[in-house]
N, C-alpha and C positions, 0 to 999 in steps of 0.2 A: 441544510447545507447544499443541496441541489441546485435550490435556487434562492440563492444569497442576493442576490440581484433585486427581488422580490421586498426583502428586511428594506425599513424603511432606514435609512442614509444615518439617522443621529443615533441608531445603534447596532448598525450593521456589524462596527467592527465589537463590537463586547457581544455580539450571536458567532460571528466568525471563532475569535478566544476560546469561550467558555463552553459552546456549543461545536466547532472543532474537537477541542478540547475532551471533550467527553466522547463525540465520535469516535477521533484516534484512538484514545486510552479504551476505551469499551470493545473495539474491535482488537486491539492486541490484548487485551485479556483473554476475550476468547477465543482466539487462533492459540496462542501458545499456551505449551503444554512440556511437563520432563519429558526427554527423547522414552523413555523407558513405560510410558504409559502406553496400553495397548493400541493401536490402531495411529500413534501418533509418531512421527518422522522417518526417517530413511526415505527413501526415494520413491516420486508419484510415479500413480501407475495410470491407466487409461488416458482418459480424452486429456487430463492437464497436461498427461507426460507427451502425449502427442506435440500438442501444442508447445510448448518446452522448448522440444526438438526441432521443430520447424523455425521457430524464434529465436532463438539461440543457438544451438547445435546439437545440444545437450544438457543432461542436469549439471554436469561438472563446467559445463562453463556458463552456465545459468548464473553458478553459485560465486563463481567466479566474479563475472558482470555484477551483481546483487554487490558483494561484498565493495567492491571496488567504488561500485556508484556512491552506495550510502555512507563510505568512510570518512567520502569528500563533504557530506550533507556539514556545513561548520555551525559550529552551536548548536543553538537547539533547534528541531526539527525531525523528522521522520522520512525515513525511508520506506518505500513502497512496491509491492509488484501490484501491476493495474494489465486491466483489460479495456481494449479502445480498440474498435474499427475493426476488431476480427484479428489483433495481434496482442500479443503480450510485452509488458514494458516495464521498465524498471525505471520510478522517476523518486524526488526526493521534494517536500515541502519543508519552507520553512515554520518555527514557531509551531502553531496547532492549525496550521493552514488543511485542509482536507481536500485529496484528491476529486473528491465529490462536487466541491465547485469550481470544477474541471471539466467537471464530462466526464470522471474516470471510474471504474469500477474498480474499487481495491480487491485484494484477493489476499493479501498479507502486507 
């Protein structure tokens, strides 16, 4: 998904789909989790909450920015928080598109 560029052109877009696709879905599997399981949700702590704050303001309007952005994602599609260039960002793909052939580092 890195380098989509790479997939040769007559079936770029069914690696993009299916392999997208499996990306997205494989990584939100693993990220989430019931709030109620140990060690999982309420508020980061160390270097990401750093980062957070410096980015944002804060977790509450982190969460804020996050919800707002991804509400507007229309249809199908995914929203994301990504790391790029030493900042944290909040962007939205369409379809099974991956932040990854982007440049992006997803983080959720």
């Amino acid at each position: 998904m890195r380098d989509l560029a790479q997939v040769p052109e007559e079936i770029r877009g069914a690696v993009r789909n299916n392999g997208g696709g499996h990306a997205n879905h494989t990584a939100f599997w693993q990220l989430m989790g019931p709030v109620s399981a140990p060690g999982i949700g309420g508020h980061p702590s160390g270097a990401i909450a750093t980062q957070i704050s410096a980015d944002f303001g804060d977790f509450e309007a982190f969460k804020k920015t996050f919800n707002e952005t991804t509400a507007k994602q229309f249809g199908s599609g995914w929203g994301w928080f990504v790391f790029q260039a030493g900042k944290l960002k909040i962007v939205t793909t369409p379809n099974q598109d991956s932040p990854l052939t982007q440049g992006l580092y997803p983080i959720l």
